[in-house]
Biopython code that builds the backbone (N, CA, C, O; Angstrom):
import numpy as np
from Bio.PDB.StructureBuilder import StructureBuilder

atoms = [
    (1, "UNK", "N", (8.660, 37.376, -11.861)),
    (1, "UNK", "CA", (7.393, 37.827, -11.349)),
    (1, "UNK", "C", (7.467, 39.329, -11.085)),
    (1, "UNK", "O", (8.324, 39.734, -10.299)),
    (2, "UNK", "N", (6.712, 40.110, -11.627)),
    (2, "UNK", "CA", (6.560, 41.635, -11.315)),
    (2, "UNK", "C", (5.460, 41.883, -10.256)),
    (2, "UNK", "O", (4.280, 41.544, -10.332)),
    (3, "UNK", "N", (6.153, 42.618, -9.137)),
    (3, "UNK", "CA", (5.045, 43.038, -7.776)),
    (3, "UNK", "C", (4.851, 44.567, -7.841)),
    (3, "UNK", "O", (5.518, 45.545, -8.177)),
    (4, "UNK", "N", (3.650, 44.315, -7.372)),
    (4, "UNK", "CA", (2.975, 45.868, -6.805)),
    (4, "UNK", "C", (3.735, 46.982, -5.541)),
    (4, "UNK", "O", (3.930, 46.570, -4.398)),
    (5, "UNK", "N", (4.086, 48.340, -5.952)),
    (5, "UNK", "CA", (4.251, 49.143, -4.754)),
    (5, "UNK", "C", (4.154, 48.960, -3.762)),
    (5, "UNK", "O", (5.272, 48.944, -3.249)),
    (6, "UNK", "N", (2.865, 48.665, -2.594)),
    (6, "UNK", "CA", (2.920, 47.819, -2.130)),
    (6, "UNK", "C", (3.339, 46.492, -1.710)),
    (6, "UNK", "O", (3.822, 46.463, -0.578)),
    (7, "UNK", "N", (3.296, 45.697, -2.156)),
    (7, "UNK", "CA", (4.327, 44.175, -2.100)),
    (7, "UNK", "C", (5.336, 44.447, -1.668)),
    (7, "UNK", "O", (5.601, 44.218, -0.488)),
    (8, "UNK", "N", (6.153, 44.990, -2.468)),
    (8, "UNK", "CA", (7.945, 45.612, -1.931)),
    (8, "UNK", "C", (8.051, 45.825, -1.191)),
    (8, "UNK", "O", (8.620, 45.152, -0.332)),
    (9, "UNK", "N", (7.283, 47.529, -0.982)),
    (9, "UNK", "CA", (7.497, 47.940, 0.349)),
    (9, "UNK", "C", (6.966, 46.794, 1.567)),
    (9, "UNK", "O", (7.660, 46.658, 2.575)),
    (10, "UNK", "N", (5.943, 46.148, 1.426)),
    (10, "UNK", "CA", (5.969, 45.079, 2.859)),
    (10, "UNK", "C", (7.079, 44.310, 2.855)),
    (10, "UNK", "O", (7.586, 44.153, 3.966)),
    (11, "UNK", "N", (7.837, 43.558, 1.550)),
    (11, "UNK", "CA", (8.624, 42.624, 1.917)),
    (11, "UNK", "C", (9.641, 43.245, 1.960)),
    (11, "UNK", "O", (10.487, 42.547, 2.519)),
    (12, "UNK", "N", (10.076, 44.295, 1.642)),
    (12, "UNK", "CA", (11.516, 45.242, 1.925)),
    (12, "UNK", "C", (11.538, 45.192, 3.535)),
    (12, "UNK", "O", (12.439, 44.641, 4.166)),
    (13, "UNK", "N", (10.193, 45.977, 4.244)),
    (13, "UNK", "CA", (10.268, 46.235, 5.575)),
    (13, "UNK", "C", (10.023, 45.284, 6.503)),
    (13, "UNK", "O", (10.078, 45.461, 7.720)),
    (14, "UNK", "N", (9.682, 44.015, 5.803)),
    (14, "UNK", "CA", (10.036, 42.677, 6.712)),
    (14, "UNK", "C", (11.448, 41.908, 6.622)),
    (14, "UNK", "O", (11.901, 41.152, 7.481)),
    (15, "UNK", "N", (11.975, 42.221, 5.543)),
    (15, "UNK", "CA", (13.631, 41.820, 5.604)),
    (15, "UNK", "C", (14.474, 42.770, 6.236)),
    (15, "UNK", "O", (15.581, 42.570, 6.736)),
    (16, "UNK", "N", (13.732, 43.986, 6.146)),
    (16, "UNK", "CA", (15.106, 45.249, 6.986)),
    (16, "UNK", "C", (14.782, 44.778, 8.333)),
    (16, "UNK", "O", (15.851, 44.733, 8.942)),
    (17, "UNK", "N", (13.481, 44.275, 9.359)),
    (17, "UNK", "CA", (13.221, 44.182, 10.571)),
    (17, "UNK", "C", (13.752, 42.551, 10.822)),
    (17, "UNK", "O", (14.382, 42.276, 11.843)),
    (18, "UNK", "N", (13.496, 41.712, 9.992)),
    (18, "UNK", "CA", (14.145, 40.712, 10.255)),
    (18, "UNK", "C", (15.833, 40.835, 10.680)),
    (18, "UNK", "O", (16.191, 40.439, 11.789)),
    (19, "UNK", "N", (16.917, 41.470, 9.610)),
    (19, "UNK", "CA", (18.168, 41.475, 9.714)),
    (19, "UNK", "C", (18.796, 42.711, 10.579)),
    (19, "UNK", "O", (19.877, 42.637, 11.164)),
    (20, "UNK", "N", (18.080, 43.677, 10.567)),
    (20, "UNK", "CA", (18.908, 44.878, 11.155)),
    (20, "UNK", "C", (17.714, 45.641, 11.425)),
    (20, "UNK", "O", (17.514, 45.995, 10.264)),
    (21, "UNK", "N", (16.707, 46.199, 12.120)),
    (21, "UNK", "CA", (15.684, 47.242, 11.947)),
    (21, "UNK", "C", (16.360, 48.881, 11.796)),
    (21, "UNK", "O", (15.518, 49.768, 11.658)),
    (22, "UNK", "N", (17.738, 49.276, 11.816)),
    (22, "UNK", "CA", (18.033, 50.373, 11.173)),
    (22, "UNK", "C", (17.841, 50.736, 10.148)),
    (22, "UNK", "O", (18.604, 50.295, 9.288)),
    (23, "UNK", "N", (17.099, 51.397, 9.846)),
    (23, "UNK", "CA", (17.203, 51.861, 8.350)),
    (23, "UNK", "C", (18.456, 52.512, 7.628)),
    (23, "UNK", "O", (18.474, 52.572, 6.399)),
    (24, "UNK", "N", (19.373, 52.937, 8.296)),
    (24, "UNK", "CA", (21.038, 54.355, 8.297)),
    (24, "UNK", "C", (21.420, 52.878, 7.547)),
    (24, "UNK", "O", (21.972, 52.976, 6.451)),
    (25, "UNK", "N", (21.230, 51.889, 7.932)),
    (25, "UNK", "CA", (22.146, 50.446, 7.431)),
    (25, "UNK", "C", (21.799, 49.679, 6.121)),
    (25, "UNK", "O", (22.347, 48.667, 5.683)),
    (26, "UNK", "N", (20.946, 50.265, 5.689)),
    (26, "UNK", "CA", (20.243, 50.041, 4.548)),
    (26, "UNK", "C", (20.582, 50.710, 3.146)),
    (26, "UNK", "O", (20.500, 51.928, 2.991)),
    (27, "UNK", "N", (20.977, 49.817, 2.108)),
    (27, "UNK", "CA", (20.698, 50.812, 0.865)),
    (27, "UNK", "C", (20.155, 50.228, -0.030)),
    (27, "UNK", "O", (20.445, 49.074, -0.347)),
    (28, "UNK", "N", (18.893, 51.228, -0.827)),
    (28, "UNK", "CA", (18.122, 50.750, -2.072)),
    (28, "UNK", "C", (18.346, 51.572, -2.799)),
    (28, "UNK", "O", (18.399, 52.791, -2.633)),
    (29, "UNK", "N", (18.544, 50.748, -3.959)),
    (29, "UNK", "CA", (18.860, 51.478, -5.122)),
    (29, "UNK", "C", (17.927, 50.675, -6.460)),
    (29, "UNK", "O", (17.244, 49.674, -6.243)),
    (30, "UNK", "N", (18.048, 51.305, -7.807)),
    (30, "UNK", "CA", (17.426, 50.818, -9.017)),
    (30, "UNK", "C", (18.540, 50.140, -9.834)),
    (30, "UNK", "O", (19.755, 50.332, -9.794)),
    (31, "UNK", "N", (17.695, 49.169, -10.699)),
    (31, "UNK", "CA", (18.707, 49.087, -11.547)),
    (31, "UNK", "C", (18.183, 48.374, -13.079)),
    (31, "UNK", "O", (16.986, 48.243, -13.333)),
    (32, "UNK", "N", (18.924, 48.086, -13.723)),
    (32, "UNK", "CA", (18.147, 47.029, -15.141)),
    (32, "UNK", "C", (18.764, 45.597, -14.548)),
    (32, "UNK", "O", (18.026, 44.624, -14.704)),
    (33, "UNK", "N", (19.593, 45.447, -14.117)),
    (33, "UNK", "CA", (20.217, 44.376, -13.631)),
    (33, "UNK", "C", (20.312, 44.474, -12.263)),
    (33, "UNK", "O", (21.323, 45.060, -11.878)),
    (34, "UNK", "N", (19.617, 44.105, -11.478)),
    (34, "UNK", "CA", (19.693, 44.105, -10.345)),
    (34, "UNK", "C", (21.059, 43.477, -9.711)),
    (34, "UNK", "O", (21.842, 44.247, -9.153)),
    (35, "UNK", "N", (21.266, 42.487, -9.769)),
    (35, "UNK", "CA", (22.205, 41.295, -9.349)),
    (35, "UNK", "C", (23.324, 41.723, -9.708)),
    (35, "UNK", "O", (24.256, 41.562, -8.920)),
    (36, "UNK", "N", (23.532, 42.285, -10.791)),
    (36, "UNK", "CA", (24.699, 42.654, -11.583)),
    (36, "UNK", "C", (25.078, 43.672, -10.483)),
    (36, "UNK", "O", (26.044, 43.589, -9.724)),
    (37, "UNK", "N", (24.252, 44.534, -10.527)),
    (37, "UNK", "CA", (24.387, 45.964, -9.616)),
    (37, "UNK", "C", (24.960, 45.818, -8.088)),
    (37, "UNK", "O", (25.676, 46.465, -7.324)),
    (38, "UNK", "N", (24.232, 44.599, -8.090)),
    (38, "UNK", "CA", (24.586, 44.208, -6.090)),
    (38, "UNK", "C", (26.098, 43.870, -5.911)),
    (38, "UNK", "O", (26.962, 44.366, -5.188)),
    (39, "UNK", "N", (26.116, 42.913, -6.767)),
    (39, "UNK", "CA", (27.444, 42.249, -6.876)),
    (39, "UNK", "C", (28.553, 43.366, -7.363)),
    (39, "UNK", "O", (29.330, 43.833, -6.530)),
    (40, "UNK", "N", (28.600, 43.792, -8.784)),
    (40, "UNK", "CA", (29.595, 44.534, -9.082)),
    (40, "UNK", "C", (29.713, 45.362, -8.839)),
    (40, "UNK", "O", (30.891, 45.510, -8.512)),
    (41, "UNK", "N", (28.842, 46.750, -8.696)),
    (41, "UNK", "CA", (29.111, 47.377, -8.341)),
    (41, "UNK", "C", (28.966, 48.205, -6.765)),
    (41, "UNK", "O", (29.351, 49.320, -6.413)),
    (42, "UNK", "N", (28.315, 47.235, -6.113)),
    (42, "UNK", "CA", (28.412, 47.394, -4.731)),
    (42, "UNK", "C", (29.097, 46.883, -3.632)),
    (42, "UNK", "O", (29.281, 47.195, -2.456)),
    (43, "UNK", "N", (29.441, 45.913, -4.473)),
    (43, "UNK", "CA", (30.370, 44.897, -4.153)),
    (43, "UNK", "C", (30.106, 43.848, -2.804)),
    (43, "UNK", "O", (30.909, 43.406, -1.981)),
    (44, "UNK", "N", (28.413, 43.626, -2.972)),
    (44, "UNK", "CA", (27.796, 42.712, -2.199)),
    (44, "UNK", "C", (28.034, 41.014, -2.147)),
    (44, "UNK", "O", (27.655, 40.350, -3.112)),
    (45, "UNK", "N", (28.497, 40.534, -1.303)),
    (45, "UNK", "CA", (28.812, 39.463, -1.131)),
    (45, "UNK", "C", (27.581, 38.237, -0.869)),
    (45, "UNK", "O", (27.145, 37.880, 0.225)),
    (46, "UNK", "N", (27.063, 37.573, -2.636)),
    (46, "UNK", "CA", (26.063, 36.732, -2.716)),
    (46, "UNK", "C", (25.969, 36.396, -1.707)),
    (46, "UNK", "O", (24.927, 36.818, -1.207)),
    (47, "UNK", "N", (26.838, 35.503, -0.729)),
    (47, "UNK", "CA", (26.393, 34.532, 0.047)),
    (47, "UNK", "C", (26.647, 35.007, 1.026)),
    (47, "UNK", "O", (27.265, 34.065, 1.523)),
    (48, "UNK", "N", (26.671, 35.876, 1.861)),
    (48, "UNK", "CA", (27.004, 36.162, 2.899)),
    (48, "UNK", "C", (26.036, 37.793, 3.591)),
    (48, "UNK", "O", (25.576, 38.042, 4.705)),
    (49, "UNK", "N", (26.072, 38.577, 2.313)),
    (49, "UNK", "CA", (25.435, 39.568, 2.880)),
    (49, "UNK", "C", (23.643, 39.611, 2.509)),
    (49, "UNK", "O", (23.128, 39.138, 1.496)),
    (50, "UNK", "N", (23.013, 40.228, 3.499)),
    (50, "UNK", "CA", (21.431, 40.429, 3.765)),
    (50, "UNK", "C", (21.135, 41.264, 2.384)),
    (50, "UNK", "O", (21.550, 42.422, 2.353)),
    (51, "UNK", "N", (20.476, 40.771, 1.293)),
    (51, "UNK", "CA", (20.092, 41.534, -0.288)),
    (51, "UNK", "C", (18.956, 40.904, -0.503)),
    (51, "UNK", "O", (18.616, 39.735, -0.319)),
    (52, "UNK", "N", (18.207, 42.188, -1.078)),
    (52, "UNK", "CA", (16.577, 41.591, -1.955)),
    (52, "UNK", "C", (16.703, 42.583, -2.947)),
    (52, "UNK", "O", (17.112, 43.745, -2.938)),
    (53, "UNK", "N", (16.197, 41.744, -3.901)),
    (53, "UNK", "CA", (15.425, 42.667, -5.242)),
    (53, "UNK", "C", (13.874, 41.969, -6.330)),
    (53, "UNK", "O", (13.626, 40.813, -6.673)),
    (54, "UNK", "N", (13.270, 43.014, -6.542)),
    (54, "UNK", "CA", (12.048, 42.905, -6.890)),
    (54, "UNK", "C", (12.012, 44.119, -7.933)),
    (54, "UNK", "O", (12.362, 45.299, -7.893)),
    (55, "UNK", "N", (11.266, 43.054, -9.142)),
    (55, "UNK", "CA", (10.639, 43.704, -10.228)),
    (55, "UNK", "C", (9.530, 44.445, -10.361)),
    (55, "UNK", "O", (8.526, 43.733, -10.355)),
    (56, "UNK", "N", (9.247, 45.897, -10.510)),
    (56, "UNK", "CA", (7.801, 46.655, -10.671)),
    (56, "UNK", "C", (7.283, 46.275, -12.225)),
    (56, "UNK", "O", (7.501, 45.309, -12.957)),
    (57, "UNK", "N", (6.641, 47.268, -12.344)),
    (57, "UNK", "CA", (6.127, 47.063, -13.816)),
    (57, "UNK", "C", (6.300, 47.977, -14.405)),
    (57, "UNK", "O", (5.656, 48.161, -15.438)),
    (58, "UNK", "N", (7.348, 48.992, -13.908)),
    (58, "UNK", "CA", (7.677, 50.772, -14.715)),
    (58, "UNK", "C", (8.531, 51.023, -13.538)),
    (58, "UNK", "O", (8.577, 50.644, -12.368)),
    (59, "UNK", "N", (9.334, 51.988, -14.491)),
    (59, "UNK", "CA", (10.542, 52.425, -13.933)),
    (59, "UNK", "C", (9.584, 53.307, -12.927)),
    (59, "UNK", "O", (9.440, 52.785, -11.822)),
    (60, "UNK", "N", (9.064, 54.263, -13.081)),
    (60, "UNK", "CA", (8.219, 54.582, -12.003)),
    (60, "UNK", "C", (7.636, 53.856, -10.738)),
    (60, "UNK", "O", (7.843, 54.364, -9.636)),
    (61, "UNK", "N", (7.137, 53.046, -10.812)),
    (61, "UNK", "CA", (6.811, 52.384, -9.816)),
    (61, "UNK", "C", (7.817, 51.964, -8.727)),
    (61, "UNK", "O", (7.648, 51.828, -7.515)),
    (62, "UNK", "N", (8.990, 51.785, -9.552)),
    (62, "UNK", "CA", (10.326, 51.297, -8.872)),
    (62, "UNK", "C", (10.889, 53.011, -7.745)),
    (62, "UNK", "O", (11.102, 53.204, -6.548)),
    (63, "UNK", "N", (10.915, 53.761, -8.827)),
    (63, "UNK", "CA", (11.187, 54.520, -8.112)),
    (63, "UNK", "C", (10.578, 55.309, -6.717)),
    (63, "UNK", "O", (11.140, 55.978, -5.850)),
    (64, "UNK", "N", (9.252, 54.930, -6.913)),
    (64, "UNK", "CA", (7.925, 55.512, -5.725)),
    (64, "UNK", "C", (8.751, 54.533, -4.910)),
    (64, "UNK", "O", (9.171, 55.218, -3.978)),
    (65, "UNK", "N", (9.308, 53.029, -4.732)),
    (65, "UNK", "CA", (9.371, 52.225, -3.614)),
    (65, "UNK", "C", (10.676, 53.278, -3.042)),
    (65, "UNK", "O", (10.625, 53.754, -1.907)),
    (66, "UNK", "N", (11.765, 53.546, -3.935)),
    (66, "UNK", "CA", (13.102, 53.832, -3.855)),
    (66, "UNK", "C", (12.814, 55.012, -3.045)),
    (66, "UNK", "O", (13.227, 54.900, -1.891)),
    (67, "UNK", "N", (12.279, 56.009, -3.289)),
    (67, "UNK", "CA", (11.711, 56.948, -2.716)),
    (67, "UNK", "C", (11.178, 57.254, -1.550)),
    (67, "UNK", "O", (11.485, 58.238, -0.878)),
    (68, "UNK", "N", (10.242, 56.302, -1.230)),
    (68, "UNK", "CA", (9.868, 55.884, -0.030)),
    (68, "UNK", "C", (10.224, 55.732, 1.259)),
    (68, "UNK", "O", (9.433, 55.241, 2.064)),
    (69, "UNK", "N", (12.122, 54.156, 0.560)),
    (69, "UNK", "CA", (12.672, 53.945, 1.700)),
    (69, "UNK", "C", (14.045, 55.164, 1.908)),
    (69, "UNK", "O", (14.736, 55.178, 2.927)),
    (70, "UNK", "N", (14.269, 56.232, 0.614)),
    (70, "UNK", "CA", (15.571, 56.846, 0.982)),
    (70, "UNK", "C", (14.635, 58.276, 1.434)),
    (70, "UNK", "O", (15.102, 58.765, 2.463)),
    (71, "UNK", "N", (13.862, 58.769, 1.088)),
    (71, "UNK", "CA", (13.333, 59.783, 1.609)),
    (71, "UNK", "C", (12.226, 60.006, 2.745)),
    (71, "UNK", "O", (11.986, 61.095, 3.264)),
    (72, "UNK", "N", (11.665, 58.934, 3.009)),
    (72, "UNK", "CA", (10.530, 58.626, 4.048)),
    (72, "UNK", "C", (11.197, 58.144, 5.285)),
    (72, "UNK", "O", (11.026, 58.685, 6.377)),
    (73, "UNK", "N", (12.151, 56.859, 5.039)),
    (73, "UNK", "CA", (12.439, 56.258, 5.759)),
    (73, "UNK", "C", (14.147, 56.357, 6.063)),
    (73, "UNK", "O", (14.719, 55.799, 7.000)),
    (74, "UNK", "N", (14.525, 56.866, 5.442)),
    (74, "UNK", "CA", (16.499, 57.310, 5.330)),
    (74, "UNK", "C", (17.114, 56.343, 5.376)),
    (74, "UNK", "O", (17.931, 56.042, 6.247)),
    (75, "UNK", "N", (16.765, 55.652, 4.330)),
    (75, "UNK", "CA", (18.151, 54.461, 4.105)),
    (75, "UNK", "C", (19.486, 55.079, 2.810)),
    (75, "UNK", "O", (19.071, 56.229, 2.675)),
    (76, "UNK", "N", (19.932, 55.045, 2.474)),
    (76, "UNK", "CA", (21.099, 55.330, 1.861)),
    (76, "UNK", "C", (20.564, 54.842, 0.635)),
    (76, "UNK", "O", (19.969, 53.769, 0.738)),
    (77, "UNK", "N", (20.623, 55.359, -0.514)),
    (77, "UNK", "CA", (20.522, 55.303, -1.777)),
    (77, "UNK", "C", (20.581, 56.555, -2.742)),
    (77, "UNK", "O", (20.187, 57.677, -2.422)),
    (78, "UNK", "N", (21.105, 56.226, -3.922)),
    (78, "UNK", "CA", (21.179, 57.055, -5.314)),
    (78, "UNK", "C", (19.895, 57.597, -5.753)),
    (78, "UNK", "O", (19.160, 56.610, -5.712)),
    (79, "UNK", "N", (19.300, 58.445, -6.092)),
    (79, "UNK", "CA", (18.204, 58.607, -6.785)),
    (79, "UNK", "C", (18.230, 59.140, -8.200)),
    (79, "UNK", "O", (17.365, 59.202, -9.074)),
    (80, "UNK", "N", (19.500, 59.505, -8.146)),
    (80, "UNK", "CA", (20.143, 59.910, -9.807)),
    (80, "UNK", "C", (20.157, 58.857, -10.934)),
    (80, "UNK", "O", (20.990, 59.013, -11.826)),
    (81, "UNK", "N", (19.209, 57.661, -10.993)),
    (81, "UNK", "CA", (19.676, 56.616, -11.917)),
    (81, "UNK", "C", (18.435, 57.163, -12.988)),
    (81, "UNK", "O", (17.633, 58.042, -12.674)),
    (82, "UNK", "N", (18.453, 56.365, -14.487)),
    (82, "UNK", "CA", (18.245, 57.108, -15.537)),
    (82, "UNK", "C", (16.744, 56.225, -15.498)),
    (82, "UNK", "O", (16.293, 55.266, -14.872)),
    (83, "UNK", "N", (16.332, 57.058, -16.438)),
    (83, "UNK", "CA", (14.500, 57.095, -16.191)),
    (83, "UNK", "C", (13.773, 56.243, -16.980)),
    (83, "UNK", "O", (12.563, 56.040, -17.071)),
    (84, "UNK", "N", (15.105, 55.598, -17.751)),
    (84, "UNK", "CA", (14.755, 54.578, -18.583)),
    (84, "UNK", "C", (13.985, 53.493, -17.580)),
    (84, "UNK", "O", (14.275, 53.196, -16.421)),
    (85, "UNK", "N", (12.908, 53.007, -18.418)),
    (85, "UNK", "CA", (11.848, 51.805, -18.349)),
    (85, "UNK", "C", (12.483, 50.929, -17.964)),
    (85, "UNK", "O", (12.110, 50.220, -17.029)),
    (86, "UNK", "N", (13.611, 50.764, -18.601)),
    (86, "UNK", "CA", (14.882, 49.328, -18.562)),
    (86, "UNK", "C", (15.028, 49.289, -16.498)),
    (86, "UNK", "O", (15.123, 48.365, -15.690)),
    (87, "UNK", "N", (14.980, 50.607, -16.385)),
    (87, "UNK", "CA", (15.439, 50.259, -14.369)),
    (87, "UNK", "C", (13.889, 50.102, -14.043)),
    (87, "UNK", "O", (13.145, 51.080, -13.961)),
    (88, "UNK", "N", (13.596, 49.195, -13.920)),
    (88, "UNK", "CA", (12.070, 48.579, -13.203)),
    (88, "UNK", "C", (12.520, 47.432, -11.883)),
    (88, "UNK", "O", (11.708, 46.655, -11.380)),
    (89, "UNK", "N", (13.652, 47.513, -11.567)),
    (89, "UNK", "CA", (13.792, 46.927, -10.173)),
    (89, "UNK", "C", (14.463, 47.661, -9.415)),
    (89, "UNK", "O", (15.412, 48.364, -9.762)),
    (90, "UNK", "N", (13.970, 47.538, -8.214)),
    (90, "UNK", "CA", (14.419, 48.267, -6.883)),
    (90, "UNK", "C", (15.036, 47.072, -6.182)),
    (90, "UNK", "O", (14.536, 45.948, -6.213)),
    (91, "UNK", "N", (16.376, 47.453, -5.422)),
    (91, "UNK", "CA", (17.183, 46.322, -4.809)),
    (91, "UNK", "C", (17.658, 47.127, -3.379)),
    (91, "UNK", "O", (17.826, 48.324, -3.144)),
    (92, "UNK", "N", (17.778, 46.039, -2.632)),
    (92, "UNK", "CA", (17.929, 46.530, -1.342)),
    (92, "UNK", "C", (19.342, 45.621, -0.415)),
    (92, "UNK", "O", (19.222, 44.425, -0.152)),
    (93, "UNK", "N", (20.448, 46.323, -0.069)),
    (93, "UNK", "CA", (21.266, 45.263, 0.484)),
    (93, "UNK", "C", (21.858, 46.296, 2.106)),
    (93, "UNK", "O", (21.910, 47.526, 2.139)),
    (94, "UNK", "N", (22.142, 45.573, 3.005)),
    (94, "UNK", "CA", (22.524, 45.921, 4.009)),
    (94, "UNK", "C", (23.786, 46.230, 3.903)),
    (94, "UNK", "O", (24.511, 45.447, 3.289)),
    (95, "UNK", "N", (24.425, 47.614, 4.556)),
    (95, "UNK", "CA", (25.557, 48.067, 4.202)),
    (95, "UNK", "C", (26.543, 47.792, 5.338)),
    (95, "UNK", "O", (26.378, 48.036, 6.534)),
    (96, "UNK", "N", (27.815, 47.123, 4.615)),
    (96, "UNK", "CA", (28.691, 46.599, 5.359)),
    (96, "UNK", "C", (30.197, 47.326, 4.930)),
    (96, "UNK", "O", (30.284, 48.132, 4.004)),
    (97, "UNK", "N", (31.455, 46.856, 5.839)),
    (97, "UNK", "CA", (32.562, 47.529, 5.454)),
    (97, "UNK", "C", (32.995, 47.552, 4.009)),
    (97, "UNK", "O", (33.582, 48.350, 3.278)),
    (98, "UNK", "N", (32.358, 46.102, 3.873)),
    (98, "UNK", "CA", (32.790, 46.081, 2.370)),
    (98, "UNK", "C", (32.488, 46.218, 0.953)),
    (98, "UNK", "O", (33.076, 45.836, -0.059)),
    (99, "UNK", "N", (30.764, 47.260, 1.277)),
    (99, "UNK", "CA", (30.124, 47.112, 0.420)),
    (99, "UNK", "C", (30.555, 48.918, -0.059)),
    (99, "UNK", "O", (31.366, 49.620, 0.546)),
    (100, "UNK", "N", (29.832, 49.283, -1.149)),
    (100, "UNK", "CA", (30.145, 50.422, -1.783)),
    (100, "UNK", "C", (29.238, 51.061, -2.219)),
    (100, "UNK", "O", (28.649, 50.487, -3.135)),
    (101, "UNK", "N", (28.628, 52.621, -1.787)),
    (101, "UNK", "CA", (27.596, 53.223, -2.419)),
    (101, "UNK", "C", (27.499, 53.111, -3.530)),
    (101, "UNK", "O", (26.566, 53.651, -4.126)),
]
sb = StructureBuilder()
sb.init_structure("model")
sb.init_model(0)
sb.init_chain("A")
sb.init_seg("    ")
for serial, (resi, resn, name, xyz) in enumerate(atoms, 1):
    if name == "N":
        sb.init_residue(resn, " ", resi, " ")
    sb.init_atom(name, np.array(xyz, "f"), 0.0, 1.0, " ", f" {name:<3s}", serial, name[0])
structure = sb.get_structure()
């Protein structure tokens, strides 16, 4: 299912207030593979750690959310990812000892 700018950002900022309302504890990032991204290279723990991700409909769109929460709101994230169409999801996981920018 692909959601609207909007959408995200409400359900991003009802899962960050549900689990942690810090934002410093937060990181969103893009990706083509979301899951892939959480897991491998962040090294987010499926079952255990606080993660969402949601599909836009353009890499743009993804990035306005990404934008939003690392520059509006200061959660920790990359903004250097490539501009390819292919990154149309924005993912969001709570940062723990064991996770990895």
């Amino acid at each position: 299912m692909v959601f609207s700018v909007q959408q995200v950002k409400y359900e991003f900022l009802a899962y960050i207030k549900e689990f942690d309302p810090e934002f410093s504890n937060w990181y969103v990032g893009l990706a083509d593979q979301p899951k892939r991204a959480l897991i491998d290279q962040h090294g987010v723990r499926d079952d255990q750690d606080p993660w969402l991700y949601k599909q836009l409909l353009t890499n743009r769109a993804a990035r306005t959310v990404q934008d939003y929460f690392v520059g509006h709101l200061g959660t920790a994230g990359n903004r250097d990812t490539p501009q390819s169409e292919d990154f149309d999801c924005v993912y969001l996981y709570k940062i723990a000892e064991h996770t990895r920018p």
